[in-house]
VEXTOR-604215 format. One record per residue (C-alpha): residue in three letters; x, y, z. Coordinates in pm, whole numbers. Layout:
residues N
   rest     east    north       up
    ala        X        Y        Z
...
This chain:
residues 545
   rest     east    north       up
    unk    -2832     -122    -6416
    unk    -2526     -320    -6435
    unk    -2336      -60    -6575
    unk    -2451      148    -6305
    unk    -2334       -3    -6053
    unk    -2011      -68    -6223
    unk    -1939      307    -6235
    unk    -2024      321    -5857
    unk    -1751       78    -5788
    unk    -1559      217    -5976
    unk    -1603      520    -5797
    unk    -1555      398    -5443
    unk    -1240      220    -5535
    unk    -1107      520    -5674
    unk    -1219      737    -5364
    unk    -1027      494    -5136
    unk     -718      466    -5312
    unk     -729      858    -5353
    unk     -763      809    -4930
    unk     -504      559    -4872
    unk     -230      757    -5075
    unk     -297     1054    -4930
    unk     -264      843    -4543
    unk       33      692    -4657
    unk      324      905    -4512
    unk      117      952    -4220
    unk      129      541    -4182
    unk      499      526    -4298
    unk      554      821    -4026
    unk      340      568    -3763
    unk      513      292    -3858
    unk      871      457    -3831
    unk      784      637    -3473
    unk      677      318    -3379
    unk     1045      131    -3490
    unk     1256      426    -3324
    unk     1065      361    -2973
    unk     1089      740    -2898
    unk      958     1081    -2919
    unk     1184     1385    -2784
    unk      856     1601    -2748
    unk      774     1366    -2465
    unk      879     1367    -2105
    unk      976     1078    -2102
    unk     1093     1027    -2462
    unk     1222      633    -2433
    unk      857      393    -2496
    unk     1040      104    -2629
    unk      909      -81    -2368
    unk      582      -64    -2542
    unk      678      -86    -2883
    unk      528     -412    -2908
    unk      181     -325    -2821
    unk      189      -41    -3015
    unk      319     -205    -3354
    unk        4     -521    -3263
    unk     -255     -211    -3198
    unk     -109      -64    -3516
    unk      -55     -329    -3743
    unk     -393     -445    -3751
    unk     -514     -114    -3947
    unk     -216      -82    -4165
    unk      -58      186    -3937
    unk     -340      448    -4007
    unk     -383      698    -3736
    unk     -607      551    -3445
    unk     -712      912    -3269
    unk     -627     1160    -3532
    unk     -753     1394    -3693
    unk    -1146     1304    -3588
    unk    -1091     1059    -3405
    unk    -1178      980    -3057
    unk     -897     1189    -2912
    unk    -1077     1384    -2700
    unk    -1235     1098    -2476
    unk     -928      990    -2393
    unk     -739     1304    -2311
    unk    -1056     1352    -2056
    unk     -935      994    -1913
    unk     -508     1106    -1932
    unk     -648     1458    -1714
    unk     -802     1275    -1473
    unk     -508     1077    -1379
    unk     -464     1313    -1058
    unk     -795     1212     -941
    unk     -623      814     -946
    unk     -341      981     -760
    unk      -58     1016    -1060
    unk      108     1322    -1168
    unk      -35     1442    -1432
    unk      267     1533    -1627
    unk      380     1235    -1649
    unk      124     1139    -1944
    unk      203     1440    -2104
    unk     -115     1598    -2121
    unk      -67     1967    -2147
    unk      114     1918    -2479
    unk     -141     1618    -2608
    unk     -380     1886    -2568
    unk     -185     2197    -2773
    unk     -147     1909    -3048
    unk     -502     1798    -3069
    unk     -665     2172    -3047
    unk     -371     2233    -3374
    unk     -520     1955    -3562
    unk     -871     1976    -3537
    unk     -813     2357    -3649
    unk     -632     2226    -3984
    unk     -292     2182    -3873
    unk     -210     1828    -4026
    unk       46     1707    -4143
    unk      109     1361    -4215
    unk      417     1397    -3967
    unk      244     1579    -3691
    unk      -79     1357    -3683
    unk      173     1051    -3670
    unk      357     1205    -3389
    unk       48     1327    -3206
    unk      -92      979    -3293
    unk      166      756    -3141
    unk      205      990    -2857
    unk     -154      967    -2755
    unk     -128      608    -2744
    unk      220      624    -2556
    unk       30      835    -2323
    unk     -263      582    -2263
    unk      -49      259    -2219
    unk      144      400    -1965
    unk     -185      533    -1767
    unk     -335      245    -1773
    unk       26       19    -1683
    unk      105      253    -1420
    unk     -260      210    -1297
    unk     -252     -166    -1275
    unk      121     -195    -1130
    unk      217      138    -1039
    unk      458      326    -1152
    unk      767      211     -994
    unk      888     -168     -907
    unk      835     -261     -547
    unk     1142     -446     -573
    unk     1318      -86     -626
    unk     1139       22     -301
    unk     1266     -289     -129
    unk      962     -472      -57
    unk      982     -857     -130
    unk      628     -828     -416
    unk      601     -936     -734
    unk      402     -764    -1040
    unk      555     -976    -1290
    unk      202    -1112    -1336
    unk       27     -755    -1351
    unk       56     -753    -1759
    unk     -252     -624    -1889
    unk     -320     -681    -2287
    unk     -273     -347    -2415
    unk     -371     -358    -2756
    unk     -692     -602    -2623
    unk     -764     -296    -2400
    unk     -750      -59    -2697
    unk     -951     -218    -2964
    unk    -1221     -261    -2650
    unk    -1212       79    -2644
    unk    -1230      141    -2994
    unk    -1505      -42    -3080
    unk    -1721       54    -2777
    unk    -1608      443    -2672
    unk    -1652      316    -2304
    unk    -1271      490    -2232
    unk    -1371      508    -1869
    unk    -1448      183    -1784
    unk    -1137       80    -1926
    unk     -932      283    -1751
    unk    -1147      242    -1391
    unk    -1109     -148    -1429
    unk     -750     -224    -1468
    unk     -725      -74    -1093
    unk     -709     -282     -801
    unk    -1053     -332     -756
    unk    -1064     -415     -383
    unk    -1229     -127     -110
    unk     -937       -7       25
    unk     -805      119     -272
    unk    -1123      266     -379
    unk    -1216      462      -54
    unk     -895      595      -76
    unk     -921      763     -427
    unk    -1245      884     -325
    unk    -1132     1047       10
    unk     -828     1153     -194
    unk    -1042     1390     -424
    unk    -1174     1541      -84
    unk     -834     1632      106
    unk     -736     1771     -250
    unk    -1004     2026     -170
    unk     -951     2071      170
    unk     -586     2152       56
    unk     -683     2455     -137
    unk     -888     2619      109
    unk     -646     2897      370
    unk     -646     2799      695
    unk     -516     3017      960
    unk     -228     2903     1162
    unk     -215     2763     1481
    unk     -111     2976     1765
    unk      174     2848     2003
    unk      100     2696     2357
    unk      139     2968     2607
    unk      528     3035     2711
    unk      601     2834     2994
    unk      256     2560     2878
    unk      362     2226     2734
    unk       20     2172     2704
    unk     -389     2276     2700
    unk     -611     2049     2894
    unk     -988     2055     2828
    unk    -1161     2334     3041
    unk     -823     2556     3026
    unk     -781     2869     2768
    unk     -622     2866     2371
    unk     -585     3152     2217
    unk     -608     2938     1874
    unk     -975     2768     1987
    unk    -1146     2934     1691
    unk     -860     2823     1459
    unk     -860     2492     1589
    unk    -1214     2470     1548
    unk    -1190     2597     1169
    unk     -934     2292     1111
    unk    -1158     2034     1263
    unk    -1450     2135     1070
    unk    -1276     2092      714
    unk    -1184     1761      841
    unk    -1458     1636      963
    unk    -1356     1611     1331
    unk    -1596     1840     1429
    unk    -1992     1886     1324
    unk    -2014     2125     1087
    unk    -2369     2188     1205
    unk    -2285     2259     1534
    unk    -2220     2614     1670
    unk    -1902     2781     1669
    unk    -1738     2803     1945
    unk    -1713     3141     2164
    unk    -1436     3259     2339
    unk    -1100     3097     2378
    unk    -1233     2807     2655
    unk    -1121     2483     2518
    unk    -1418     2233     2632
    unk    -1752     2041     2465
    unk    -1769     1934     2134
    unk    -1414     2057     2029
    unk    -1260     1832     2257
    unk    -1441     1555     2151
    unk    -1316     1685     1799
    unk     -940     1689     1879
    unk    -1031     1313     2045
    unk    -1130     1241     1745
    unk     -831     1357     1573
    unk     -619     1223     1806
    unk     -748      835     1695
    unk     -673      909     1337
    unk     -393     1000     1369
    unk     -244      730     1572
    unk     -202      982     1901
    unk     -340      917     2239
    unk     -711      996     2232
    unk     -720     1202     2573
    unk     -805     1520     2408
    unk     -514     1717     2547
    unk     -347     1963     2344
    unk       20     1915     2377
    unk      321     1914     2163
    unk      240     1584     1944
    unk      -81     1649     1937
    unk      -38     2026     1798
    unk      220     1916     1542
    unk        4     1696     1353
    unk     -277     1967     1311
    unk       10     2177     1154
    unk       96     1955      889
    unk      -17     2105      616
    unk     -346     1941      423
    unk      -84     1897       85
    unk      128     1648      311
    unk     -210     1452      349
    unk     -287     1479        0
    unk       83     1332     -115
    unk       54     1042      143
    unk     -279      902       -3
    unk     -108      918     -356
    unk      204      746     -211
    unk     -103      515      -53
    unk     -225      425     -353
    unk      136      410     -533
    unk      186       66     -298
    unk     -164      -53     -311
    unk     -132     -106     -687
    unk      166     -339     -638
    unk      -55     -581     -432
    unk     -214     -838     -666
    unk     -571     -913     -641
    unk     -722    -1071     -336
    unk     -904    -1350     -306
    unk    -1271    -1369     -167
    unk    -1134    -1633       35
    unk    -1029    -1578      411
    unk     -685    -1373      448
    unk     -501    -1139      703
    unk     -378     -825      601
    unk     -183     -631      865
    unk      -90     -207      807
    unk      267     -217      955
    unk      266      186     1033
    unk     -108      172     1127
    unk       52     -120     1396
    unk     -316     -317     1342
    unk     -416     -672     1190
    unk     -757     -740     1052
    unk     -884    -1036      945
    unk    -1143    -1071      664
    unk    -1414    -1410      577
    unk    -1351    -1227      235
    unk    -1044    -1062       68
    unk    -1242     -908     -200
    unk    -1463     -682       92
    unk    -1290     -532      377
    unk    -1632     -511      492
    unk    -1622     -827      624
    unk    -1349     -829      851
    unk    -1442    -1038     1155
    unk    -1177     -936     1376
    unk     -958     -631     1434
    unk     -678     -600     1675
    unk     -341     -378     1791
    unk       -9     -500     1692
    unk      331     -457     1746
    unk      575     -476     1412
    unk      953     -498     1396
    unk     1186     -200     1522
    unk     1260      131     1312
    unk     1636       19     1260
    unk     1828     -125      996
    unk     1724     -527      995
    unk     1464     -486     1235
    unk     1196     -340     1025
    unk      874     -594      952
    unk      933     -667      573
    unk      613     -620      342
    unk      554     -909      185
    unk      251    -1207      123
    unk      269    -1529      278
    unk       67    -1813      367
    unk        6    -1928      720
    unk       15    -2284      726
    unk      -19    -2390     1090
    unk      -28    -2288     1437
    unk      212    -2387     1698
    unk       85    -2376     2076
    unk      342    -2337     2364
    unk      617    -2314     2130
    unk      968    -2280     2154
    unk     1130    -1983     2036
    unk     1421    -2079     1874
    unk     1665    -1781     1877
    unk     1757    -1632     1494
    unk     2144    -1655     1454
    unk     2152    -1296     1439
    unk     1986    -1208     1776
    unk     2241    -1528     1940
    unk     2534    -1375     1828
    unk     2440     -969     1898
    unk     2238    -1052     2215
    unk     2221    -1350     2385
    unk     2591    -1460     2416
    unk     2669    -1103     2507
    unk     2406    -1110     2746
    unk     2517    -1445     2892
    unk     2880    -1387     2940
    unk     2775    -1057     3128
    unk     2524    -1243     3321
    unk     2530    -1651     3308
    unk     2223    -1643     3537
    unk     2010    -1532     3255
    unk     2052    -1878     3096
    unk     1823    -1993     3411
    unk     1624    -1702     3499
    unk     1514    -1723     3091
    unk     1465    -2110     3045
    unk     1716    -2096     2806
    unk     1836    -2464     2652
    unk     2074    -2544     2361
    unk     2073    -2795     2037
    unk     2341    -2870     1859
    unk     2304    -2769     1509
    unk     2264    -3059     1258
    unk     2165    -3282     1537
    unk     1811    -3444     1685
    unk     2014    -3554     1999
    unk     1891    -3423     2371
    unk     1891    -3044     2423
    unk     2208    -2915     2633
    unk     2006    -2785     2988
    unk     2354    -2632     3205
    unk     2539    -2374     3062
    unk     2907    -2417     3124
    unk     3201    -2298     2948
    unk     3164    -2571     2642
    unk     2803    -2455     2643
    unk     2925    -2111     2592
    unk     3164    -2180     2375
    unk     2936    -2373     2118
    unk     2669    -2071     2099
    unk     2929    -1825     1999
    unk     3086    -2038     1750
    unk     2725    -2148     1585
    unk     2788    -2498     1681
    unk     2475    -2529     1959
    unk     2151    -2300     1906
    unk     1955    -2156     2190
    unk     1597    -2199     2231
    unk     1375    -2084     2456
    unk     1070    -2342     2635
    unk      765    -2286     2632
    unk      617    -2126     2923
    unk      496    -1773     3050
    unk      865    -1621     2984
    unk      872    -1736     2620
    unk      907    -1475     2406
    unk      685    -1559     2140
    unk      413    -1609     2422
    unk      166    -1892     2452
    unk      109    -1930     2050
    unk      287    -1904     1712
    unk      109    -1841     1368
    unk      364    -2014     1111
    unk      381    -1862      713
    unk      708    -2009      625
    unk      928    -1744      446
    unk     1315    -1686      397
    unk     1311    -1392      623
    unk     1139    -1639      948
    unk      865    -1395      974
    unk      648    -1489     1141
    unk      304    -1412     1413
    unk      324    -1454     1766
    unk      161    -1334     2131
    unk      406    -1220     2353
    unk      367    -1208     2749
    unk      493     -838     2730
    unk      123     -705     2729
    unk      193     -392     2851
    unk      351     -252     2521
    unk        0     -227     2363
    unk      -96       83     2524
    unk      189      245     2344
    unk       19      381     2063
    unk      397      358     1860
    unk      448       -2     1888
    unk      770     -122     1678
    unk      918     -286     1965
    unk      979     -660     1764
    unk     1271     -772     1584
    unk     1107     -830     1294
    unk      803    -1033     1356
    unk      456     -900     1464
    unk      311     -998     1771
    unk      -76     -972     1809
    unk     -284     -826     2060
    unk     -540    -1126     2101
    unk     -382    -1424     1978
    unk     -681    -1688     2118
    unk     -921    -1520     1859
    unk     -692    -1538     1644
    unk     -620    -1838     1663
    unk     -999    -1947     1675
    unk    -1042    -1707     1375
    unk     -760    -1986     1181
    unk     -938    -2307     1278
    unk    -1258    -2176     1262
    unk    -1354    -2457     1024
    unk    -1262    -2714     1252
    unk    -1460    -2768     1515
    unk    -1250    -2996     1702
    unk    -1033    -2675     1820
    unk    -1306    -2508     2025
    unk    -1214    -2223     2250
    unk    -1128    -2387     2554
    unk     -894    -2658     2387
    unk     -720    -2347     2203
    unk     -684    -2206     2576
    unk     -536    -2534     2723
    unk     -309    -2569     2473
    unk     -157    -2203     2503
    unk     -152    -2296     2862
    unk       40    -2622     2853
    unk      430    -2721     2879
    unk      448    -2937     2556
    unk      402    -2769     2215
    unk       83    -2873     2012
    unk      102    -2841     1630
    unk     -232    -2760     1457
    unk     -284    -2784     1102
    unk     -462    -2511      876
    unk     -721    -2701      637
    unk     -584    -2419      375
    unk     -386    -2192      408
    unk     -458    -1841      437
    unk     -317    -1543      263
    unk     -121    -1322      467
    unk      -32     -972      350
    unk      171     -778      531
    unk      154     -413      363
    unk      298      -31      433
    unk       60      229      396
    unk       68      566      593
    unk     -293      688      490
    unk     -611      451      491
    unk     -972      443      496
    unk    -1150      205      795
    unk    -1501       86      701
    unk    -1640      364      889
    unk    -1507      614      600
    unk    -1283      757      881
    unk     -942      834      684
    unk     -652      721      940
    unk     -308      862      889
    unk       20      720     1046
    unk      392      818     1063
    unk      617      689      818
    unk      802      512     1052
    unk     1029      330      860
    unk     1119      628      573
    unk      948      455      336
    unk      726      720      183
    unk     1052      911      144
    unk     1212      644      -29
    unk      923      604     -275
    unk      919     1015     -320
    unk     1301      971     -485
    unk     1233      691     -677
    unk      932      900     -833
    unk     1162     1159     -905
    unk     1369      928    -1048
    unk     1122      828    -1356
C-alpha cells in the first residue's frame, strides 16, 4: 500500500513539474510585460501606472496566466463590452482585439508569448474599467473644477482575487460606482435614449415664412412629426391617439409643455424658435451629455446619509436632502440663480461646508467687484454711495466705518486702503440672509431682493455666488434641529437692522456640481444648456486620453 501511494506521488510531482516547465516562458513573458509597463497592441500602450497592481495580482501565483487559456476570460470581456452601458467608450478597454485574442486561443493558438500578452492585456483592460469607473476617466482638476479623487483608490488586486475566487465579475464591477441615485437613474435612462437614438425620426418642418412662432389652436405642417418625437420621449402618451390633421391643440400641447420643463424652456406650450431648436437636437447629443453626466458624477466622492445641499449649476436649482445617500428624500427644492457665463464669474464646482448663517448681513464688496465696479460707478455718480447705503472700513482696522464719501474716501477705495460694505437692509445685495461655507473663492449662499430674476428660466445673473429662491426655508431647513430658531424668529431676524449670527450644530455638506443631463425623482430626465462650455471642455480632454 505504501508503495502505492509512493508511485502516486511520485506521479503527481512529476505531472506538475512537467506543468510548471512547460508555463514557464509564459510566466517569464508575464513577468517581463509586466516590468516594461506597456503593450503596443493596445490603445493606449503606456499601463505603468498600474504596474504595481499587476506585479501584487501576479506575484502571488508565480506569474502564471490568470484568464488564459481556460480561464475565466470570457466573464470578464462580457463586463469590458458593457462599459457603454456605464457610459465609457468602449474602445478604450480594448475590447474588439481582447476578443480576436481570446477566440485565437481557445481554438489552439497559444503560445507562451501570446497568452502572456493576451493575459496582461486582459487585466490592463479590467483595472482601467473599473479605475475609470470609480474616478472617471479624466482629473477634475484638468477640467478645472476645485475636487479631489486622490482618495478614490480602489485595491485592485483585492478586487481581482474577489473575483477570482467567487466568478461574481459583475458585482465587482457594478460596486466600485458611485452608488448614490442620481448616478444610477442616469445609467439606466442612458440605455433608453441610446435606443431612442437609433430609431429615424423625420425632421421638423420650418415655422411658416413670415411665423416666429405656432400657438396652440393655430396650424403646423410638422404636427404629426412633432407628435412622433414626443412619443419616443415620453412627452406624449403613447396610448393615446394620433393626432389628425395639422391643428396644433390637446394632448400635444400638453406634450411640448412638457418638453418645454425638461428642457429648461418656458412651459407655455408655444412653438417658437427656442422651443423648435431643442426638438432638433439630435437624440445622439442627448445620449453624449448623459455620458459626459456621468463622466463628472464619478469625480464626486461618496455622500453621506447625513443632511447636505447639492445644487445643479446649469439646471439653476438647489435641493436639499435629510439624507445624502437617497435623493429621495429631499425635503426642499427651489430655483436659483448661479454666477455669470463670463470669465471669473462662473459658480465654481466644488464641496463645502456651511457653517453658519448670517441674518441682515453686510455685504462686504470682493476687491475685484470695488475696483471694476463700484469706484467706477462712484466717480461717475457719487450719489450712489447714498442711494446704495454704501459705508467704508479701513483695511487692517476694527475702528468706526467711514459713512461720507469725500475725496479721501474715494481715494482710499481705489487704492485698497478702505473697503466698501454694504448695510443691511432691503437694498443689500445679498438680501435679508447669508448661508456661510468658508472657501478661498468667498462662495458663498445668499437671498437677494432682486426677485424678479427668477422667472427667467436662464438665471446666471450672480458674480459668482448663488442666490436662492426661498431663503426662510432654507434657512429653517439649516436649524431645523434647533428649536430655538422657529419660523417667526428666522423672519425677524431677516427683517432687522443689526446682523444676527446663527450657528450650525454641524455642518452640512454642500456640493455644488455641473451636470447638463439629470434624472428628478419622478424619472423625468431634465436636460440643460451647457452654459459655461464645460461639456466641451471635457469632450477635448477625452480626446486627449
Amino acid at each position: 500500500m505504501r508503495l502505492h501511494w509512493a508511485v502516486l506521488a511520485a506521479f503527481l510531482a512529476a505531472t506538475t513539474a512537467l506543468a510548471q516547465s512547460a508555463a514557464a516562458p509564459e510566466r517569464e513573458e508575464i513577468q517581463a510585460l509586466i516590468e516594461r509597463g506597456t503593450l503596443p497592441q493596445l490603445r493606449r500602450p503606456d499601463f505603468a501606472p498600474l504596474r504595481d497592481a499587476l506585479d501584487a495580482s501576479y506575484r502571488t501565483g508565480a506569474y502564471a496566466p490568470l484568464w488564459l487559456p481556460a480561464g475565466p476570460a470570457p466573464a470578464v470581456l462580457a463586463e469590458i463590452k458593457n462599459a457603454p452601458n456605464n457610459g465609457l467608450d468602449l474602445e478604450d478597454y480594448d475590447a474588439a482585439w481582447l476578443e480576436a485574442e481570446l477566440a485565437a486561443i481557445t481554438a489552439g493558438d497559444h503560445t507562451p508569448a501570446r497568452v502572456a500578452r493576451a493575459d496582461v492585456a486582459f487585466t490592463v483592460s479590467f483595472f482601467r474599467l473599473l479605475s475609470d469607473l470609480n474616478r472617471g476617466r479624466v482629473s477634475p482638476e484638468r477640467a478645472g473644477f476645485k475636487l479631489d479623487v486622490a482618495e478614490k483608490v480602489l485595491d485592485l488586486p483585492a478586487l481581482l482575487r474577489r473575483g477570482l475566487d467567487t466568478g461574481r465579475w459583475h458585482a465587482i464591477v457594478d460596486n466600485v460606482e458611485p452608488q448614490f441615485v442620481l448616478y444610477r437613474r442616469l445609467e439606466d435612462v442612458l440605455v433608453r435614449y441610446r435606443f431612442y437614438a437609433s430609431r429615424p425620426l423625420p425632421p421638423l418642418p420650418a415655422l411658416p415664412a413670415g411665423k416666429r412662432k405656432i400657438a396652440p389652436g393655430e396650424t403646423y405642417a410638422g404636427v404629426a412629426a412633432l407628435a412622433e418625437r414626443l412619443r419616443l420621449v415620453g412627452d406624449l402618451p403613447a396610448s393615446g391617439p394620433a393626432p389628425e390633421g395639422d391643428r396644433y391643440e390637446g394632448a400635444l400641447v400638453q406634450a411640448v409643455r412638457s418638453f418645454q420643463d425638461r428642457h429648461g424652456l418656458q412651459a407655455d406650450g408655444v412653438l417658437g424658435k427656442d422651443t423648435l431648436e431643442q426638438l432638433a437636437v439630435p437624440l445622439s447629443q442627448r445620449v453624449r451629455q448623459i455620458e459626459l453626466s456621468l463622466e463628472r458624477l464619478r469625480w464626486l466622492p461618496a455622500l453621506p446619509a447625513s443632511p447636505i445641499i447639492a445644487v445643479n449649476i446649469p439646471s439653476f436649482r438647489l435641493w436639499a436632502f435629510s439624507d445624502g445617500g437617497d435623493d429621495t428624500a429631499a425635503q426642499l427644492t427651489m430655483p436659483v440663480i448661479v454666477g455669470r457665463a463670463v470669465k471669473a464669474r462662473e459658480t465654481p464646482v466644488f464641496i463645502g461646508e456651511m457653517r453658519y448663517v448670517e441674518f441682515s448681513p453686510y455685504w462686504n464688496v470682493p476687491p475685484a467687484i470695488q475696483r471694476a465696479e463700484i469706484v467706477p460707478h462712484l466717480q461717475r455718480d457719487p450719489g450712489y454711495w447714498e442711494r446704495e447705503e454704501l459705508e467704508a472700513v479701513a483695511v487692517g482696522s476694527t475702528g468706526p466705518p467711514v459713512t461720507v464719501l469725500d475725496a479721501a474716501t474715494l481715494d482710499g477705495l481705489t487704492t485698497g486702503a478702505l473697503r466698501v460694505r454694504q448695510r443691511p437692509g432691503p437694498k443689500n445685495a445679498l438680501g435679508a440672509v447669508k448661508f456661510v461655507l468658508p472657501n478661498t473663492m468667498d462662495i458663498y449662499l445668499h437671498s437677494t431682493p432682486a426677485q424678479q430674476l427668477f422667472a427667467q428660466t436662464r438665471r446666471d445673473f450672480s458674480h459668482g455666488c448663488i442666490r436662492v429662491g426661498d431663503p426662510p426655508a432654507l434657512a429653517a431647513f439649516v436649524l431645523r434641529d434647533q428649536p430655538e430658531w422657529t419660523p417667526q424668529r428666522i423672519a425677524e431676524a431677516m427683517g432687522g437692522d443689526k446682523t444676527t449670527t446663527a450657528r450650525l450644530t454641524r455642518p452640512i455638506p454642500v456640493v455644488l456640481f455641473y451636470t447638463t443631463a439629470i434624472v428628478d425623482s419622478t424619472g423625468a430626465v431634465r436636460f440643460s444648456s451647457d452654459i459655461y462650455g464645460y461639456d466641451r471642455r471635457l469632450e477635448q480632454l477625452l480626446h486627449m486620453q
